[in-house]
One Martini backbone bead per residue (centre of mass of N, CA, C, O) as a GRO file, in nm:
protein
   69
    1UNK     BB    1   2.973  -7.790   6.335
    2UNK     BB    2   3.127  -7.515   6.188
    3UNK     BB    3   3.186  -7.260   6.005
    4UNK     BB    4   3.476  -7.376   5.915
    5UNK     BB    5   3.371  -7.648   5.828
    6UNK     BB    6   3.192  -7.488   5.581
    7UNK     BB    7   3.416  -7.349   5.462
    8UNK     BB    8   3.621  -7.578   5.448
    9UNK     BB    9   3.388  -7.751   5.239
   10UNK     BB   10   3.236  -7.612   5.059
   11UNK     BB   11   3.214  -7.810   4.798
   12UNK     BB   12   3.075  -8.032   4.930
   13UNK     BB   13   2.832  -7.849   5.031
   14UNK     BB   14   2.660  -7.739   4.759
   15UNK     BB   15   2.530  -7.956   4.660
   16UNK     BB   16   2.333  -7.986   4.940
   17UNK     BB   17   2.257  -7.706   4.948
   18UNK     BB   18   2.083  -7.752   4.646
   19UNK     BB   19   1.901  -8.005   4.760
   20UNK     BB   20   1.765  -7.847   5.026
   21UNK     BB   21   1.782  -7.538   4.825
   22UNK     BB   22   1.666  -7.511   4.537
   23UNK     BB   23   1.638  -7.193   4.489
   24UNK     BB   24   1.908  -7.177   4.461
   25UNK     BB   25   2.199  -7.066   4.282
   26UNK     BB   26   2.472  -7.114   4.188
   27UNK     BB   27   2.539  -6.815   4.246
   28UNK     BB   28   2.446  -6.810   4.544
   29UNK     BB   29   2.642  -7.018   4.617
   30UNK     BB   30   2.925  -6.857   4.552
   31UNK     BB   31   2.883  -6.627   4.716
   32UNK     BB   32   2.843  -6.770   5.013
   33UNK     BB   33   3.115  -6.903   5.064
   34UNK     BB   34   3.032  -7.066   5.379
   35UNK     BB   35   2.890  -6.798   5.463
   36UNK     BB   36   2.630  -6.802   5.683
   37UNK     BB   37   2.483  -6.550   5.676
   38UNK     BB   38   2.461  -6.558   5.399
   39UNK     BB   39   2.262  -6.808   5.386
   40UNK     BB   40   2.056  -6.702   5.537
   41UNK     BB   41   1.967  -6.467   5.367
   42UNK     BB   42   1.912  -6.652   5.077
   43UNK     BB   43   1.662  -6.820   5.206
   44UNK     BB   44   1.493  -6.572   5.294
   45UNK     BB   45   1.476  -6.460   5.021
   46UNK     BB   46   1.369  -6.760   4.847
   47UNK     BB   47   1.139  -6.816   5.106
   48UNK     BB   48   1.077  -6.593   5.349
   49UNK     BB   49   1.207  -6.675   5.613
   50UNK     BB   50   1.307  -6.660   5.883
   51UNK     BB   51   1.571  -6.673   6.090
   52UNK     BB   52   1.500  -6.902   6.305
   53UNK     BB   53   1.423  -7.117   6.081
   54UNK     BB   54   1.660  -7.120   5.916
   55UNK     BB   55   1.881  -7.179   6.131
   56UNK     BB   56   1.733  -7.450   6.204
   57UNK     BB   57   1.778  -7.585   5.974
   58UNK     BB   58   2.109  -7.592   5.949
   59UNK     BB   59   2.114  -7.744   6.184
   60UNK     BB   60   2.024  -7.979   6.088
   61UNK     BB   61   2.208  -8.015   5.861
   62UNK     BB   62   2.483  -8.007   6.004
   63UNK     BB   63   2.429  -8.276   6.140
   64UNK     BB   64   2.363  -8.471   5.912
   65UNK     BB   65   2.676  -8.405   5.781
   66UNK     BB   66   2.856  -8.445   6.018
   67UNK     BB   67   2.858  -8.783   5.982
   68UNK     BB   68   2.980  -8.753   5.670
   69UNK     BB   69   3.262  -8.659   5.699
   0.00000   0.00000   0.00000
């Protein structure tokens, strides 16, 4: 999966990345729109979490749902 199969799926992959990262906001969601910088800044912002922690999440999500696409 790369950055625009997750942008250009934005609306599918909302609900999962507030199952994920529930910490995020509706707003943080719309606001993120898909792109991948923004997600990895706004999960660091409400988790703490490193860039490279964060990263490794993401890819993990990634594949994860890269199967149920």
């Amino acid at each position: 999966m790369n950055a625009q199969t997750i942008e250009g799926n934005w609306t599918q992959f909302k609900g999962k990345i507030r199952e994920q990262w529930g910490k995020l906001t509706d707003d943080d969601v719309d606001i993120i729109a898909g792109k991948r910088e923004q997600l990895i800044g706004k999960i660091k912002e409400r988790y703490g979490k490193s860039t490279d922690v964060v990263s490794r999440e993401i890819k993990e999500f990634e594949a994860r749902h890269q199967k149920t696409e």
